[in-house]
C-alpha atoms as one frame of an Amber mdcrd trajectory, in Angstrom:
protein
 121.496  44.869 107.353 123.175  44.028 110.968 126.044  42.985 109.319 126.578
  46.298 107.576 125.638  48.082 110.521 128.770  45.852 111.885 131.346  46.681
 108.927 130.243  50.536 109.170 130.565  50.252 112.897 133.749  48.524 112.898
 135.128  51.021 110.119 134.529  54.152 112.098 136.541  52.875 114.808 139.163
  52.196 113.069 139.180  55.480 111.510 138.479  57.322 115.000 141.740  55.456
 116.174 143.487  55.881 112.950 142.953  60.104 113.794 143.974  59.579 117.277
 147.251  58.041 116.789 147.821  60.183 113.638 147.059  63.370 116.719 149.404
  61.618 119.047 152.510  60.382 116.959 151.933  62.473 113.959 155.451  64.083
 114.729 157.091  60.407 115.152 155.334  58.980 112.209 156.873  61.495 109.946
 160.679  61.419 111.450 159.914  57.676 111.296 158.720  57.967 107.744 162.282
  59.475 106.206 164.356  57.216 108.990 166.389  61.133 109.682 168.854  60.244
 112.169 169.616  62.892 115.150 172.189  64.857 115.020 174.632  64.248 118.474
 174.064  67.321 121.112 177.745  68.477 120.197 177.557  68.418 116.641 178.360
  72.315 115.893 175.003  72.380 113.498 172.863  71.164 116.562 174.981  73.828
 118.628 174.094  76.454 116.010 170.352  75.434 116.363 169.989  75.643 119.575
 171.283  79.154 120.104 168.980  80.683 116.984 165.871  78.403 119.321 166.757
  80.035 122.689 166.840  83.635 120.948 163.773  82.958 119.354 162.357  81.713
 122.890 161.908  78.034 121.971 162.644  75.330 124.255 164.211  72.479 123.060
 164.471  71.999 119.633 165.632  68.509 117.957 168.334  68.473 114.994 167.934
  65.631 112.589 169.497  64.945 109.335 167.772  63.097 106.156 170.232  61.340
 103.336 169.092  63.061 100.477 170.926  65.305  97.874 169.097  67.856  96.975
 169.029  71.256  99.449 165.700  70.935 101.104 164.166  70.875 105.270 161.356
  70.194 106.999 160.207  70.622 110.636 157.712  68.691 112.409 156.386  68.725
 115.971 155.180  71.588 118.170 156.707  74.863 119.499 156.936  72.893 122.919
 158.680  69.583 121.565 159.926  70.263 117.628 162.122  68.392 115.422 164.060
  70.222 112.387 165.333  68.011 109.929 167.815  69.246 107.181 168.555  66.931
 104.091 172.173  66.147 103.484 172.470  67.730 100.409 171.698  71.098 102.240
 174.463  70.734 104.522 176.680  70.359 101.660 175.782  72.848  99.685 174.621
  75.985 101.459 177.089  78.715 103.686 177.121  78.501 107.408 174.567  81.742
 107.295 172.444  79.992 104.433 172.312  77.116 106.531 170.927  79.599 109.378
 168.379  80.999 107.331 167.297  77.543 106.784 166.931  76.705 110.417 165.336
  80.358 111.306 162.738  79.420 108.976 161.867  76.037 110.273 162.003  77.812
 113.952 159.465  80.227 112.691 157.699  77.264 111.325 157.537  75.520 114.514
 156.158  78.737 116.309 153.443  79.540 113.940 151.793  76.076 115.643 150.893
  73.495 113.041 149.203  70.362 114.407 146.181  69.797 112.780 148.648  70.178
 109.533 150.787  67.234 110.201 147.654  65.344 111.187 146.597  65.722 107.645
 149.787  65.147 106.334 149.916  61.793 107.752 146.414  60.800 107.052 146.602
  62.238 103.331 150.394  60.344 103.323 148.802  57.020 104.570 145.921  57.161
 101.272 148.541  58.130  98.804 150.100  54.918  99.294 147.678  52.831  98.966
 147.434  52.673  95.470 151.174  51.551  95.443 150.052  48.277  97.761 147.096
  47.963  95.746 149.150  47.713  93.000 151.564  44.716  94.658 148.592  43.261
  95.744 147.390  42.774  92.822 150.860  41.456  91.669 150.804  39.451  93.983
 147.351  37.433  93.573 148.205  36.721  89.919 147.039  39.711  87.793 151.107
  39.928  86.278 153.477  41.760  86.807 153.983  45.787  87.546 154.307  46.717
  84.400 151.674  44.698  82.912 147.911  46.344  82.017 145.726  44.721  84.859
 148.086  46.128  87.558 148.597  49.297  86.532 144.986  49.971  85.972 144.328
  48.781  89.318 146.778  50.922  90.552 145.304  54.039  88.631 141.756  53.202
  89.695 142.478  53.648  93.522 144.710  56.512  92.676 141.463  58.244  91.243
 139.569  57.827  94.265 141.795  58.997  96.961 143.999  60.840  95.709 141.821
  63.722  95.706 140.065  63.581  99.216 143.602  63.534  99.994 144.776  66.904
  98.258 141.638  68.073  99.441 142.915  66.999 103.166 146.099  69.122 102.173
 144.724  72.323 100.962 141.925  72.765 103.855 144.419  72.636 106.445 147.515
  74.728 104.535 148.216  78.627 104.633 150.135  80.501 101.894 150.240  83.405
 104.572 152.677  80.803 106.911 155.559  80.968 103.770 155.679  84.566 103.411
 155.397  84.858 107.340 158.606  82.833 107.731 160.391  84.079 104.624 159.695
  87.631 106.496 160.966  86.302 109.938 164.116  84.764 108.343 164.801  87.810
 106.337 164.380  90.161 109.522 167.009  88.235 111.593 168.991  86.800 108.808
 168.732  89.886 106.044 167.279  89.468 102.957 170.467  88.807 100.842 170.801
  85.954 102.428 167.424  84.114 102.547 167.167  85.097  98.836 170.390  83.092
  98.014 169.215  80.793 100.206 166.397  80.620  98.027 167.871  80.654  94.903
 169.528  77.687  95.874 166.348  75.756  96.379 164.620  76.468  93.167 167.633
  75.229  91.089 167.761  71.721  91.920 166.429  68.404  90.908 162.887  66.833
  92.227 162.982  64.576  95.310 160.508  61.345  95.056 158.769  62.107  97.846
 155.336  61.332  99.056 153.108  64.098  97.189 151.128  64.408 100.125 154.079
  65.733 102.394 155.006  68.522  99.841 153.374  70.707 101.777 156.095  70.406
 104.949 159.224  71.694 102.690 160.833  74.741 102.814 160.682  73.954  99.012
 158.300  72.093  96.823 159.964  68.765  96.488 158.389  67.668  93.908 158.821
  67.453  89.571 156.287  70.395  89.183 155.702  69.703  85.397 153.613  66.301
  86.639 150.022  66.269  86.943 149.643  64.219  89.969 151.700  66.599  91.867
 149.923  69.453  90.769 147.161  68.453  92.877 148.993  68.280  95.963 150.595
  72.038  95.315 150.213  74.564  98.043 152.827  76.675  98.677 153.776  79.574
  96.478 156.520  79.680  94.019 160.385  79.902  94.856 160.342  82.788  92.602
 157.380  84.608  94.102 158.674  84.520  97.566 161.761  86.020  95.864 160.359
  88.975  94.739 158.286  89.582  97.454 161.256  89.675 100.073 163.313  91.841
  97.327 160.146  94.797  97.404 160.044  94.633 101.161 162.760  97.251 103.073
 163.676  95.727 106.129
């Protein structure tokens, strides 16, 4: 009995410090997690940034870019000390004002305050891969190879168990009110045209292989949407909804 007292003990401190570095370098992990790389302070992008920050009264804001081809962002970090991060295939592909819209709408992203979001993100991130080093553990201690039955079964069976407390970490702390609420603070500075080609651009592209449980962060799901797995981490509304919502709006 005192030595399950001990395990249980020992386990909720390492889950109390798991939260409290997850609170404290939740913003790092994740920039950390993609290895983005900053853009320099007089790269005309990070120039571009920072003016559409200062006019929406953010301090400094941090440009990074991820190697990645399909169109697709994500911001992390607080209104106080934010990071935008724009995948390369983004900067390729959209206009100078698409690219804007982009940015506006990770700005407004960064203001709407999302810290206890990223917090789950992180935690939910960290239990979606353990059934991948379950997997090469068992590899690893004899059981065959990756492909082989015992493996893969192993590999399914911690899937089961935590991959839903981990959607379920995703969906308590996400908002479809934050997408529209961007989409209508892009649209208001950027005009609707634009974000909705912007847009358009997004939803007609391949899937990134992403962590499921950071779907949530993109300006765009990610993710191969005709997958089961992924369904359960899917919380933002559709490209196409957010479409027609900005096209029966006047602004």
């Amino acid at each position: 009995m005192n030595i399950l007292l001990m395990l249980a003990s020992g386990l909720g401190v390492v889950m109390l410090l798991t939260v409290v570095a997850c609170f404290v370098f939740s913003r790092q992990i994740l920039l950390r997690w993609y290895r983005v790389r900053k853009a320099p302070f007089n790269d005309p992008l990070h120039m571009q940034m920072l003016k559409l920050a200062i006019d929406a009264g953010m301090p400094a804001v941090e440009l990074c870019f991820v190697e990645s081809p399909v169109v697709n962002s994500f911001s992390v970090g607080s209104r106080k000390n934010g990071s935008i991060v724009l995948t390369t295939g983004a900067i390729e592909r959209l206009s100078k004002e698409e690219l804007s819209c982009m940015m506006v709408y990770e700005i407004a992203h960064l203001m709407s305050g999302r810290g206890l979001r990223e917090i789950a993100v992180v935690l939910a991130g960290t239990l979606t891969v353990l059934p991948i080093a379950a997997l090469w553990g068992a590899v690893f201690t004899g059981f065959g190879q990756e492909y082989d039955p015992a493996p893969k079964l192993i590999k399914f069976f911690v899937t089961s168990l935590l991959a839903p407390p981990a959607a379920l970490l995703i969906h308590i702390t996400s908002r479809d009110s934050v997408k529209y609420e961007s989409d209508k603070y892009t649209a208001l500075l950027c005009g609707p045209d634009t974000v909705i080609g912007m847009l358009s651009k997004l939803s007609d592209q391949e899937s990134w292989d992403v962590n499921p449980s950071h779907a949530s962060l993109f300006i765009a799901n990610p993710l191969a949407e005709d997958e089961i797995y992924n369904t359960l981490f899917r919380t933002r509304p559709s490209i196409d909804d957010r479409i027609k919502r900005l096209e029966e709006v006047e602004y």
